[in-house]
Structures are given as structure tokens and as C-alpha cells.
N, C-alpha and C positions, 0 to 999 in steps of 0.2 A: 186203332180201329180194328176190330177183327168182326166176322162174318162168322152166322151159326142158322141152323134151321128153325124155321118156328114151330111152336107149340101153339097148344087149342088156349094155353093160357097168354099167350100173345094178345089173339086177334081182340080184342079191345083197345092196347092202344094201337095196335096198328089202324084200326078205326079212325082214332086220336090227329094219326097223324095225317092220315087221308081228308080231315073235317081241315084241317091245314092248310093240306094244298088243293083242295077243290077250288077256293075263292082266289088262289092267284092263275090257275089255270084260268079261269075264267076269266078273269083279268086280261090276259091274255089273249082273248080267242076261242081258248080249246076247252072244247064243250065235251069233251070225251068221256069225262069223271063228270057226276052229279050228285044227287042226292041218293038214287037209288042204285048206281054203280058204281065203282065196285062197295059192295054188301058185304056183312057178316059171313055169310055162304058163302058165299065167292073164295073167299079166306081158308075158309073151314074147310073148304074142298080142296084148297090147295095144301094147308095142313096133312090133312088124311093123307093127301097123295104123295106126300113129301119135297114141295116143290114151292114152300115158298124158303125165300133165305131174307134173314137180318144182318143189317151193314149196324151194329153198335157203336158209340165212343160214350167214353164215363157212362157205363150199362145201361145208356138209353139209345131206344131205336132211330137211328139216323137217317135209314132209309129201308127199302124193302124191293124186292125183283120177285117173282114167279119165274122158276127156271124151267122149264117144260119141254117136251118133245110135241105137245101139242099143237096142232097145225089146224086153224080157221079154212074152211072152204074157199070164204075170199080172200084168200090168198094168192088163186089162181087170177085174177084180176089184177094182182102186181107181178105178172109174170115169175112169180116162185112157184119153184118146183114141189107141190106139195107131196110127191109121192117120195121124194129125198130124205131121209131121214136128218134131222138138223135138232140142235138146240134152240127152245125161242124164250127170249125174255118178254114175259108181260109183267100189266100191271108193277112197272119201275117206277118208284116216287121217293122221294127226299124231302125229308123235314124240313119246311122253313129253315128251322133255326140251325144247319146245317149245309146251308147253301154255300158252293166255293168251296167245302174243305173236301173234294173229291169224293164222294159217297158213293156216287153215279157211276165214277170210272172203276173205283173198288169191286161194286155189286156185276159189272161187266169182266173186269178181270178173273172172277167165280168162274161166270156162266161160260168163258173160255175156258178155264181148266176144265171145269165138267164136260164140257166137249171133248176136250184134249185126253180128259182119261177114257170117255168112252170111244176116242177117235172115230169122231165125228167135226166132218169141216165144215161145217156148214152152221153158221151161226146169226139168224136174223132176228130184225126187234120187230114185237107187232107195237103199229102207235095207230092213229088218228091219221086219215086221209087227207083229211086238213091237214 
């Protein structure tokens, strides 16, 4: 497995694999991802900004994280510190076809070191209240 930044030539299958797991998330419960979220833009602006990363095996996309310093308003609603500077993983998903071979913990152990080199301790996940 190795991890690499994505390109604007990505965001397609990452699209791909988000049409994947939207129908088990919802299986599930979790209504978080749908049809109109997360979007092509959503991607593309994580592209731009450099901050989404790809978890690969045999050169296909495994999974995908948003690694970001970016902090949600309502965050202060879960008692985080949003005025702390932190690393936050969004938008974390895994391919079906990729489930079990630790993809999730990979694209976590990234988003540690990117902390780690900008020494910064603080590293939370944004998810669904639910």
C-alpha cells in the first residue's frame, strides 16, 4: 500500500468510489454522504489546496482522507478547541472492495505524521453526530 497526493486527474474515480460507499453507509444509518455530498468540488478544492491523499494497492484507489488544518464552526458544540491549531481528517472512505486490509488505519497513520512534522498534537476526525 503506499499513500500519494491527489490530482484533478483523480477526482473521477474518487467519485467512483464514493458511488460505492454511499449505499452501505446508508445501510447502515449514516446519512452523512448522499448524492449531492461530497461532489466533484468538494475534491477539486481539496486538490487545489493540497489536502486530499490516496491510500493505493495494485494502483488502484483504496481509500481517500482530506488532511486539513480546517476547523467547522460546529465544532465548538463538541467541546473542541477550535481556536488550537490541529490536524483534521475529513471526508475518510474505503473502497468496498478494500475493506479489512487496513486502508483506514494507513490514511490515519499519514495524517499523524503530518501532524508529527508540523508538530502539532492535536489531531481530531470530523464524522456525523449520529
Amino acid at each position: 500500500m503506499r499513500v500519494r497526493q491527489a490530482t484533478a486527474e483523480d477526482i473521477d474515480a474518487v467519485m467512483e468510489v464514493v458511488r460505492r460507499v454511499v449505499p452501505l453507509m446508508r445501510a447502515s444509518g449514516n446519512f452523512q454522504w448522499d448524492d449531492d455530498y461530497p461532489n466533484p468540488a468538494v475534491f477539486a478544492r481539496d486538490v487545489e489546496n493540497g489536502q486530499l491523499w490516496l491510500a493505493e494497492i495494485d494502483d488502484r484507489i483504496a481509500g481517500m482522507a482530506a488532511i486539513t488544518t480546517d476547523q467547522e464552526p460546529e465544532y465548538a458544540q463538541a467541546a473542541w478547541d477550535a481556536s488550537e491549531t490541529a490536524i483534521v481528517i475529513h471526508r475518510l472512505a474505503v473502497d468496498p472492495a478494500f475493506r479489512g486490509k487496513g486502508v483506514a488505519a494507513f490514511l490515519m497513520r499519514h495524517a499523524e505524521a503530518a501532524a508529527a512534522a508540523r508538530e502539532i498534537p492535536v489531531l481530531p476526525v470530523d464524522t456525523n453526530i449520529q
